[in-house]
C-alpha positions in Angstrom: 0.0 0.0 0.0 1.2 3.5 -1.1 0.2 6.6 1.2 0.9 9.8 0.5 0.5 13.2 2.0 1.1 16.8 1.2 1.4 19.8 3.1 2.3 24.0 3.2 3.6 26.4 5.6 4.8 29.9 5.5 7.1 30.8 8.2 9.7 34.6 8.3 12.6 34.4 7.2 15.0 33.9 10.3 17.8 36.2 7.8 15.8 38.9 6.7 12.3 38.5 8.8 13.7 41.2 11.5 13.6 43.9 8.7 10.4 42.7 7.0 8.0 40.3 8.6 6.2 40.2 5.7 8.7 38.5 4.1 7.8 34.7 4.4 9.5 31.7 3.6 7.0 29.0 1.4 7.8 25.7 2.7 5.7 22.5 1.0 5.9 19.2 2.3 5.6 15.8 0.8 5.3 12.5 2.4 5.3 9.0 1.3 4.8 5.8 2.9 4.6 1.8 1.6 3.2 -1.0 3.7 3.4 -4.4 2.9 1.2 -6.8 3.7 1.5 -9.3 6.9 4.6 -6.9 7.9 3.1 -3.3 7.6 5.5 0.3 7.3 8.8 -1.3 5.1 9.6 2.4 3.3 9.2 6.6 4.5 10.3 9.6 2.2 9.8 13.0 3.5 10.5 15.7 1.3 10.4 19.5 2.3 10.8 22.4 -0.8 11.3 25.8 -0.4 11.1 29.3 -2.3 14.2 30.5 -0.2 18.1 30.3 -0.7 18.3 30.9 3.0 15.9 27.6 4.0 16.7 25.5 1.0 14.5 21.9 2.3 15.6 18.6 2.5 14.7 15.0 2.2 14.7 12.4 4.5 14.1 8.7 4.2 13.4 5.4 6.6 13.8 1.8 5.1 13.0 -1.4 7.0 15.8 -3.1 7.9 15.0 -6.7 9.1 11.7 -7.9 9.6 11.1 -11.2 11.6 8.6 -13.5 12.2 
């Protein structure tokens, strides 16, 4: 089973917010997540995109390991 979610925020810009707090920082979000059957979560990606040089985003991933019985 595939899962996937998506977000958005808006947060000021920890560089520049002090002299405008209008100016906000876009981040979106994506997440996915596979589940097999008889084990469940096996795979995570989290991915986080931004409009800003000074908050560029990232990615992140979890992977099962070793699954027992």
């Amino acid at each position: 089973m595939k899962i996937k979610g998506y977000g958005e925020s808006f947060v000021i810009d920890p560089w520049f917010g002090w002299m405008d707090s209008s100016k906000k920082i876009n981040i979106k979000v994506e997440v996915t997540d596979y589940y097999a059957p008889q084990v469940g979560f096996v795979k995570g990606l989290y991915s986080e995109k931004s409009n800003s040089l000074n908050v560029p985003g990232g990615e992140m991933s979890n992977d099962l390991v070793s699954f027992e019985k």
